[in-house]
N, C-alpha and C positions, 0 to 999 in steps of 0.2 A: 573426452572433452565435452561430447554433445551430454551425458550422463550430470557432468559437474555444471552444464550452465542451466540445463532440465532444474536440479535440486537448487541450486541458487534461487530462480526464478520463483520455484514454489515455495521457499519460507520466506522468503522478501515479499508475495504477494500474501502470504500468512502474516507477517506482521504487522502490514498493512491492515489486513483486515483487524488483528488485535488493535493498533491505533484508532482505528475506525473508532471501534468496540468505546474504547478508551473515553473517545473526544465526544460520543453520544451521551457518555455518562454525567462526561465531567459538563457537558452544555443543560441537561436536566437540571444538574445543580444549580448551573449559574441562572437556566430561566427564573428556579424557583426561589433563591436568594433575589434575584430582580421584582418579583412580584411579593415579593413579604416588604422590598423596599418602597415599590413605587405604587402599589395597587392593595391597598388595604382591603378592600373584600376581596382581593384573592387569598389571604396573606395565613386562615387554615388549611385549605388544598397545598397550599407550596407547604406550611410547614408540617403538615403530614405524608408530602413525600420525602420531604430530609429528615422525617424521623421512617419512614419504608428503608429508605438505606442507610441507616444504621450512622447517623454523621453525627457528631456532635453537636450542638446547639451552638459554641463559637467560631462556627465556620466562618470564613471572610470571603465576599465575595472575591474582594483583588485576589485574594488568592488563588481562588479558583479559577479568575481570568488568567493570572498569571501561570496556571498549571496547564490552560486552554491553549493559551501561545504559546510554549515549551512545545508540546504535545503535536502541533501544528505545525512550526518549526521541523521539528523529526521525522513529520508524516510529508513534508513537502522535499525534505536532504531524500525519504528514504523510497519517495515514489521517483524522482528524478536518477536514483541511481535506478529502479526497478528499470523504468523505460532504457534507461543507459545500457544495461545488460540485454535488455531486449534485441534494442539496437545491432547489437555486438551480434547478439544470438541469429539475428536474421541475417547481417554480415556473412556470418559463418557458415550458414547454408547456402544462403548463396553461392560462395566459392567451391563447396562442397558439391553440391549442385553441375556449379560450373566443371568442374574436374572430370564429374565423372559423364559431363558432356563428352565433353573433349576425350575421355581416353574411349567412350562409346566410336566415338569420330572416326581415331586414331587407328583403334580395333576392324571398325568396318573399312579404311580406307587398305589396311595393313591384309586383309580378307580378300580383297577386291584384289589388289596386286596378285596375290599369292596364286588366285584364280586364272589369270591371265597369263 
């Protein structure tokens, strides 16, 4: 059990980080569509970085807003489950913990008798 919540935690915290990855990209984009819109001397540097990663020239920026909230959305369902298994994770040591108080206890109180 402790093996399958180990491996959960770590690609849940790897996708996470892929999201990350994701939402870093897709927010360069959207700076530099913003500044080809709003800032005319910026508007070669922004459009020499969407041509560095390879995007077409009809890119929309709502689009890309709208692929930022998708993305955000996912990364917020799938960090709240992370924490949630954590949760759980720490649960479970705990009692695990606890147990093997208690049969330490049991063991020494059982030692003691036997002694006497």
């Amino acid at each position: 059990m402790e093996e399958r919540f180990n491996d959960k935690i770590e690609s849940t915290h790897q996708e996470l980080q892929r999201l990350d990855e994701r939402l870093a990209y897709y927010h360069k984009i959207e700076g530099a569509l913003l500044a080809i819109e709003r800032m005319p001397e910026n508007r070669l540097p922004a459009t020499q970085l969407l041509d560095d990663l390879e995007l077409p020239k009809d890119v929309m920026l709502a689009d890309i807003t709208q692929a930022i909230e998708r993305f955000e959305l996912e990364r917020d369902a799938l960090q709240e489950f992370f924490e949630d298994t954590l949760k759980t994770y720490t649960t479970y040591q705990e009692m695990k913990d606890h147990l093997k108080s208690r049969e330490a206890s049991t063991h020494k109180q059982e030692t003691e008798e036997k002694s006497l």
